[in-house]
C-alpha positions in Angstrom: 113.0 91.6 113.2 111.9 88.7 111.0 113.8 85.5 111.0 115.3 83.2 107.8 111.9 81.8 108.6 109.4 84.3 107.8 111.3 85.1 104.5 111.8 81.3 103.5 108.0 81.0 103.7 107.3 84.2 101.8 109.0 83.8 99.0 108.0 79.7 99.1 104.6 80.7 99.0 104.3 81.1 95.0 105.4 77.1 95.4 102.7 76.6 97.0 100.4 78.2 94.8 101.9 76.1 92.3 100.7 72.7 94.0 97.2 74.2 95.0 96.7 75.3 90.9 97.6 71.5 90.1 96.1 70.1 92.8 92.5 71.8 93.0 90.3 73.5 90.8 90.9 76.7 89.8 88.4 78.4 91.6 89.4 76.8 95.0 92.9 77.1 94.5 92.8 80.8 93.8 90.8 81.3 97.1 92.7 78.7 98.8 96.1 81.2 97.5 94.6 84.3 98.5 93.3 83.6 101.7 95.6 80.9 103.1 98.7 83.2 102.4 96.7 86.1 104.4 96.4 83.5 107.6 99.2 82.0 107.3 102.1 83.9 106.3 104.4 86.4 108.6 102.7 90.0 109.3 105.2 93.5 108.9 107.5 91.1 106.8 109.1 92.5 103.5 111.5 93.5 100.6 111.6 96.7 99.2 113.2 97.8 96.0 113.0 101.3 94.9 109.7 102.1 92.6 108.7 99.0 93.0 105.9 97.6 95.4 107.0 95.7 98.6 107.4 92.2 98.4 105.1 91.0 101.7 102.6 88.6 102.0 100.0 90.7 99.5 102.1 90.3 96.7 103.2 87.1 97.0 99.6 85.9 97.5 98.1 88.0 94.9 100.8 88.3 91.8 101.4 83.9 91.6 97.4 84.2 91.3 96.7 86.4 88.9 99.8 84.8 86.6 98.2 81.5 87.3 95.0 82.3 86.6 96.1 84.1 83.1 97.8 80.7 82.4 95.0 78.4 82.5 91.8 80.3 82.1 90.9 81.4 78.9 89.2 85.1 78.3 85.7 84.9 79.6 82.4 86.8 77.5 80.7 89.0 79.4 77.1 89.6 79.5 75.5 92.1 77.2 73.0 93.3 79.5 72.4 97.1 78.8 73.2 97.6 82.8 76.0 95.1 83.0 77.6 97.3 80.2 76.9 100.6 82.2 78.6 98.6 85.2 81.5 97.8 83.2 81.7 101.6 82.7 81.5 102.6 85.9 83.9 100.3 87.3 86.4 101.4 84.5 85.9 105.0 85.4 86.4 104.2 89.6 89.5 102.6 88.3 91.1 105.4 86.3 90.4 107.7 89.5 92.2 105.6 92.1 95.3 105.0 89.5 95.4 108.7 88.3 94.4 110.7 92.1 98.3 109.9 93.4 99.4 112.2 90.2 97.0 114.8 91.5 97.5 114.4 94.6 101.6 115.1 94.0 100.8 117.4 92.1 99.2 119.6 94.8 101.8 119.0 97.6 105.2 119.9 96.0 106.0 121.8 99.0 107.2 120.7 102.2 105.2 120.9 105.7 106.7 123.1 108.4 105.4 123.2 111.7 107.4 124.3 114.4 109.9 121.6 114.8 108.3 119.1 112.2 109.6 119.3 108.8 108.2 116.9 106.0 108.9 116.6 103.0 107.3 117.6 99.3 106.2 115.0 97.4 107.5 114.2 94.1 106.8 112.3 90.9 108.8 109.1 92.1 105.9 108.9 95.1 103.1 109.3 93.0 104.5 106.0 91.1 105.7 104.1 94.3 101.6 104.9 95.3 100.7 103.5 92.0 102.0 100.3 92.5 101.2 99.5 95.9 97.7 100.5 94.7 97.7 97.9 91.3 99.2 95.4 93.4 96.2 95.7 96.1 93.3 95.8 93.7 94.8 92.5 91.9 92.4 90.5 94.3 89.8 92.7 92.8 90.1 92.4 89.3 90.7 88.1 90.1 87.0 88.0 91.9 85.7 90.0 88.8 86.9 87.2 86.3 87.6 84.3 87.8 85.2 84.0 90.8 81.7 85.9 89.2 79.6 82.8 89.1 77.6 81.3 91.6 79.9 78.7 92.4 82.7 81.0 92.7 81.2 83.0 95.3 80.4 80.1 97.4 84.2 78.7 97.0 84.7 82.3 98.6 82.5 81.3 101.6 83.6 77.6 102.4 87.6 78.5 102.3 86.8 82.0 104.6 84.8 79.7 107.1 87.3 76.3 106.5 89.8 78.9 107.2 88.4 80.1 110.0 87.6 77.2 111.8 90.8 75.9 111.1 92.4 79.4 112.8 90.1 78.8 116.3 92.4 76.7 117.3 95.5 79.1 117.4 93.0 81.2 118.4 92.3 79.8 121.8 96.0 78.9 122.3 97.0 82.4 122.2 93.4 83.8 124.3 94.7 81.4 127.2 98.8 81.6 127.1 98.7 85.0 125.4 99.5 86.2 121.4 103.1 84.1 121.1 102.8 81.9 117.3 103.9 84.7 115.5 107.0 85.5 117.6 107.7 81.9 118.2 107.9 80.6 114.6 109.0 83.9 112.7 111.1 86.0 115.3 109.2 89.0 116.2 105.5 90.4 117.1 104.1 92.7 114.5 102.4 95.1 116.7 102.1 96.5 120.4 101.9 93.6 122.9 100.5 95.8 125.5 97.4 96.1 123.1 96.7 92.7 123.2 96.2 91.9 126.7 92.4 92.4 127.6 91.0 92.4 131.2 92.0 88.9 132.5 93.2 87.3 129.4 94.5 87.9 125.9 93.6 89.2 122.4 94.7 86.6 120.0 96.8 87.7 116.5 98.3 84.4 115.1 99.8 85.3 111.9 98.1 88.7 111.7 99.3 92.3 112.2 96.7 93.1 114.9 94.2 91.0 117.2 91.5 93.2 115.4 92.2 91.4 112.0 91.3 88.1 114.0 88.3 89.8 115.2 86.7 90.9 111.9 87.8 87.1 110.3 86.3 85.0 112.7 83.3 87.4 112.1 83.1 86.9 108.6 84.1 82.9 108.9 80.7 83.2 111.1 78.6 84.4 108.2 80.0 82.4 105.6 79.0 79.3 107.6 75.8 80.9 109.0 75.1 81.2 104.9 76.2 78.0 103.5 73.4 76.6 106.1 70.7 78.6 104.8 71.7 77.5 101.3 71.9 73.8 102.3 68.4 74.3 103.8 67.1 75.5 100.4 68.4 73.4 98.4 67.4 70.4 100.8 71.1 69.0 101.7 72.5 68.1 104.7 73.2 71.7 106.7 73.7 70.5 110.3 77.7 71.0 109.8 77.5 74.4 108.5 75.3 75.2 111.9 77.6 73.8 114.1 80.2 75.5 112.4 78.4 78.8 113.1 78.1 78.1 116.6 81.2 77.2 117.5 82.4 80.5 115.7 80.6 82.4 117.4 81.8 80.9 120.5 85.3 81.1 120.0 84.7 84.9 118.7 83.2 86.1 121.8 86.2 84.6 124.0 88.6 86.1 121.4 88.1 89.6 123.2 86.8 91.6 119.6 83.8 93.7 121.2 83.1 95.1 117.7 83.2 91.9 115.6 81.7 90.5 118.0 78.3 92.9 118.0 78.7 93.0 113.9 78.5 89.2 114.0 75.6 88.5 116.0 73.3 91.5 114.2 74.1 90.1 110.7 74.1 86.5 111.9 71.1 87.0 113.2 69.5 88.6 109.6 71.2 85.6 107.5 69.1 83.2 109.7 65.8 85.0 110.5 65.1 87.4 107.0 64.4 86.9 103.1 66.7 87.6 100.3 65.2 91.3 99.8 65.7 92.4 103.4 69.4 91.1 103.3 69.9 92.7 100.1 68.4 96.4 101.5 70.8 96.2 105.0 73.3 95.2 102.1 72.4 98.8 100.5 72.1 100.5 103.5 75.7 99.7 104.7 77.2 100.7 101.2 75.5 104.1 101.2 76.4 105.0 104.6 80.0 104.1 104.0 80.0 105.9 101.0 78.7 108.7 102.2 80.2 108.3 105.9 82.4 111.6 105.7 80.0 113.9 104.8 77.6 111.8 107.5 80.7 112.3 110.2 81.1 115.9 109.2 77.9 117.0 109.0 77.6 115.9 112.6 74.6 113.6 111.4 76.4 109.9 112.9 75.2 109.3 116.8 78.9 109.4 117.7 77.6 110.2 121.1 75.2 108.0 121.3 77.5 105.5 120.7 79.8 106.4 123.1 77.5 106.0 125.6 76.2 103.1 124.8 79.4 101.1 124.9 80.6 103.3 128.2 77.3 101.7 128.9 78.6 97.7 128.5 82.4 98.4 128.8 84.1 102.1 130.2 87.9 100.5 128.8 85.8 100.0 125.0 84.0 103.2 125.5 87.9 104.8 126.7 89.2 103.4 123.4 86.3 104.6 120.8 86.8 108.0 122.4 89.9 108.2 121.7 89.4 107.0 118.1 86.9 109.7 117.5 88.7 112.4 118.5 91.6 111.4 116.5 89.1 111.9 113.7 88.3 115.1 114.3 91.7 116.3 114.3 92.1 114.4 110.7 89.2 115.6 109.2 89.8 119.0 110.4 93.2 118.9 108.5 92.2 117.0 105.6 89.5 120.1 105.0 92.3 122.6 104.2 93.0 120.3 100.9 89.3 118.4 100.8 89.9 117.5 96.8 93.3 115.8 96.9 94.2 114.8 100.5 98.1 115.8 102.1 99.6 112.2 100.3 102.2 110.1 102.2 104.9 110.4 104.5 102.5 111.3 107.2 101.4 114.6 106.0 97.9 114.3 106.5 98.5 113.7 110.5 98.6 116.7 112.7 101.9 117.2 114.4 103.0 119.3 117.6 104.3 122.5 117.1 106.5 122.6 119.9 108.1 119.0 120.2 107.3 117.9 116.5 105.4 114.3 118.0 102.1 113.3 117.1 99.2 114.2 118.7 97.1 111.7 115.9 96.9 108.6 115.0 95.0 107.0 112.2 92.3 103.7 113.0 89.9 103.9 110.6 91.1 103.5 106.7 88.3 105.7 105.5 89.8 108.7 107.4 93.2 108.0 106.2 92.1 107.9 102.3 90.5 111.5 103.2 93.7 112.9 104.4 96.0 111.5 102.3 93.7 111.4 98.7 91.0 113.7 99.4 87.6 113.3 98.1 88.8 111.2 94.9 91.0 109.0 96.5 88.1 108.2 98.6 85.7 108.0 95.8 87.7 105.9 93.6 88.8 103.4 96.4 84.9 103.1 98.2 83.3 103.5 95.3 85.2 100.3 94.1 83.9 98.0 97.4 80.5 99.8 97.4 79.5 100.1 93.8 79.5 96.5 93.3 76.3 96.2 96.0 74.0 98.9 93.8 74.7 96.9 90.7 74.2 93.3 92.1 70.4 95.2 93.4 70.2 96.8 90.1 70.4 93.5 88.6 68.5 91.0 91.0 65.8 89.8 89.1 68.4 88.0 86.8 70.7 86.2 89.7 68.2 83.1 90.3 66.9 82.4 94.3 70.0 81.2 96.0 71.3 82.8 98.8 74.9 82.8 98.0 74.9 86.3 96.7 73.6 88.0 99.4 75.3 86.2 101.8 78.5 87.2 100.7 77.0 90.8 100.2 76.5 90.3 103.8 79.8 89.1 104.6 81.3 92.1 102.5 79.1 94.9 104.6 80.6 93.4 107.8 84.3 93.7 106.5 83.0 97.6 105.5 81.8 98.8 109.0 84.6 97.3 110.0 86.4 100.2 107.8 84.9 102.7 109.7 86.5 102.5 113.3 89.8 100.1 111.5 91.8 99.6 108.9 91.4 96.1 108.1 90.8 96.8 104.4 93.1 93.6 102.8 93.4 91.1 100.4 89.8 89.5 101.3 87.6 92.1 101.3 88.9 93.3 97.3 88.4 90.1 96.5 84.9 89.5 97.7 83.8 92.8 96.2 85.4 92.0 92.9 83.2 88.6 92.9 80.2 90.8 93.5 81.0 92.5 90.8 81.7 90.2 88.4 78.2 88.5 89.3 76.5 91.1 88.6 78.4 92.1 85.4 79.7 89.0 84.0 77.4 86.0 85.2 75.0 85.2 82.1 72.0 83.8 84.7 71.4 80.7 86.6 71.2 78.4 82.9 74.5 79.2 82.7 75.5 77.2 85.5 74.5 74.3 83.7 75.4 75.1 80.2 79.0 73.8 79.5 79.6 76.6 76.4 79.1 79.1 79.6 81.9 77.0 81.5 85.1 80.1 81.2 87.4 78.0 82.9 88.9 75.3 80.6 92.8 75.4 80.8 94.1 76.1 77.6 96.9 73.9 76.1 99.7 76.3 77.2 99.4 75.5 81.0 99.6 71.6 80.0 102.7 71.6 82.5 100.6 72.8 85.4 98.0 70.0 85.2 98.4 66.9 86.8 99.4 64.1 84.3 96.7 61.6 84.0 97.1 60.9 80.4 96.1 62.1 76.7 93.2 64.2 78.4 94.9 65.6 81.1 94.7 69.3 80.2 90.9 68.7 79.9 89.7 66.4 82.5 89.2 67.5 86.0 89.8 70.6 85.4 87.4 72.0 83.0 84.5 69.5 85.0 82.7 71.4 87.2 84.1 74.7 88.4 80.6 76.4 88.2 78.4 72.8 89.1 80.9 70.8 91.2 80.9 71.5 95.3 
């Protein structure tokens, strides 16, 4: 159970995101508020008030931001583009599907399951609105990387605070690999998951402040790209890049202690592209992973994925991995094979789309991967709406290259997203991060005017209007427009 502690510093944390708005420019303190409230603050922690979302550590990072942000950046013109307006379209559209497929999907399960001695349930209106809001307070991340963070600046504030952040996390990191996962029970009262899940061969699977070693796993892996990309774009542009290499290094060191065997092999294949290939080959593996996500059901279904292959690849290099992919796949098939009898609008919550036993009423599944769960419980539009959201965004930046300028940036975080969405695939690790880096995506492809507007100060969107004077640090008549309408898009 959570101590006064872990509630003290989530609801402190809007404080905080306070001091970082006055402290740091809007860009940077949005990621700063997004990210650092994901590392730091206490996992399985939160308040629940009926039809409203739970107050945890995604709302309290997200909400501040986007009411911040409202505050002190004025409304941003988009580009007129003829497929920047179609992508505006689109984007609406995914939208309306992932708010409007938890009506539908109430809709179609009014009736309880009864299964032997399991009894759940029929859903109701009041569900479909409790889904709602967990949904629009998930995607706020989203719609702040599509405003705030689309130029090419922003996306490289996204890259410096996920590998600052992760560097500064190796250090917990190897505290917990050698004296085993204790932070999160020493400073806020309780571990947020299964201990016995964490301790690997003759050591330990770090969490920190996470819910689940994994979500170290795929952060340190991302951390390692974002540094790994930040030295290919000092290269280019002929600065000083010898930090951002031994930053990438050492990242990938303290990754492959960490215990993560699938971060681990995701980090040193795209590592290895962000160093060795051009822009266009980064951008078509970029492609690649979005369409086989996408499409990954029908892929899995159709029997046209090497799951066996896989399997014995991994048995291969590890027999405990290869035990624990197993496992994970045929907990898939039991899902999909359920989620087939409603393949439209999934089973919804409560557990419906898991596959009980008749005769005792326990479960005989369990849910990894996120993809499988938004089949079961959404269907075919949940999934569409909710993928379509982190995958579109890849087609459109492609779709739109000629027009984003040589810089790597882009398609490093491009990158850096497809690693967070094969991660998707075997986890669930789909938080706070990954929305936002797919709305900034987005927003560069849609809302970014070109690389002239970097430089052009009528292009700058991120003046603070006169109402969030009291926010700004007071350094005279020209506080409200001095360091913080200098340099959002041109200052690093």
């Amino acid at each position: 159970m959570p101590n006064i502690v872990a509630y003290l510093a989530l609801f402190s944390w809007p404080i905080v995101a306070i001091l970082l708005f006055r402290l740091l420019p809007l860009q940077k303190a949005l990621v700063w508020t997004i990210i650092g409230g994901y590392l730091l603050l206490p996992s399985a922690t939160q308040v629940k008030f009926p039809m409203l979302p739970p107050v945890d550590k995604t709302m309290v990072t997200s909400l501040p931001a986007l009411i911040l942000c409202l505050l002190m950046a004025p409304a941003q013109a988009p580009t007129q583009a003829p497929m920047a307006r179609t992508g505006r379209h689109v984007l609406l559209v995914l939208f309306l599907i992932v708010v409007t497929s938890p009506v539908l999907t109430v809709l179609q399960n009014t009736e309880p399951v009864i299964d032997g001695r399991t009894f759940l349930p029929g859903l109701r209106l009041y569900d479909a609105m409790g889904l709602i809001s967990q949904l629009l307070v998930s995607l706020i991340p989203l719609w702040l990387g599509l405003r705030y963070l689309n130029s090419r600046e922003g996306l490289r504030t996204i890259l410096e605070v996920i590998a600052i952040g992760g560097l500064a996390y190796t250090l917990p990191v190897l505290f917990e690999v050698r004296f085993s996962p204790q932070l999160h029970t020493w400073i806020y009262g309780f571990f947020p998951h299964s201990f016995l899940q964490h301790i690997r061969e003759d050591g330990f699977r770090p969490v920190v402040f996470l819910s689940h070693g994994l979500l170290v796993g795929i952060y340190l892996c991302i951390a390692t790209l974002s540094a790994a990309t930040l030295f290919r774009e000092a290269r280019r542009e002929g600065r000083p890049a010898t930090y951002w290499l031994l930053s990438t290094i050492w990242l990938l060191i303290v990754l492959s202690v960490s215990k993560n065997f699938g971060a681990m092999i995701i980090a040193v294949a795209l590592t290895s592209a962000v160093f060795l290939l051009g822009r266009k080959p980064l951008l078509i593996i970029g492609l690649a992973v979005a369409t086989v996500v996408m499409f990954y059901p029908i892929l899995r279904g159709a029997g046209w994925i090497p799951v066996d292959a896989i399997y014995d690849y991994v048995h291969s290099i590890n027999a405990e991995r290869a035990a624990s992919l197993k496992f994970r796949l045929d907990n898939e098939d039991l899902i999909l094979a359920r989620a087939s009898e409603k393949p439209l609008v999934g089973w919804g919550s409560w557990g419906r789309d898991l596959v009980h036993d008749p005769a005792t009423g326990k479960l005989v599944s369990i849910v990894d991967g996120i993809w499988v769960h938004e089949i079961g419980s959404f269907g075919w539009i949940g999934y569409i709406g909710r993928f379509g959201l982190l995958t579109v965004p890849i087609l459109f930046f492609a779709l739109r290259r000629r027009a984003m300028g040589d810089s790597f940036i882009p398609l490093g975080l491009i990158i850096t997203l497809s690693a967070t969405l094969i991660d998707l695939l075997p986890n669930s690790g789909l938080v706070n991060y990954v929305w936002l880096m797919a709305g900034a995506v987005m927003g560069h492809a849609l809302w970014w005017r070109g690389p002239e507007a970097e430089g052009d100060p009528a292009a700058q969107p991120f003046a603070a209007p006169p109402r969030a004077a009291w926010l700004m640090p007071d350094t005279g008549p020209t506080a409200t427009r001095g360091p913080r309408t200098q340099g959002l898009h041109s200052r690093r």
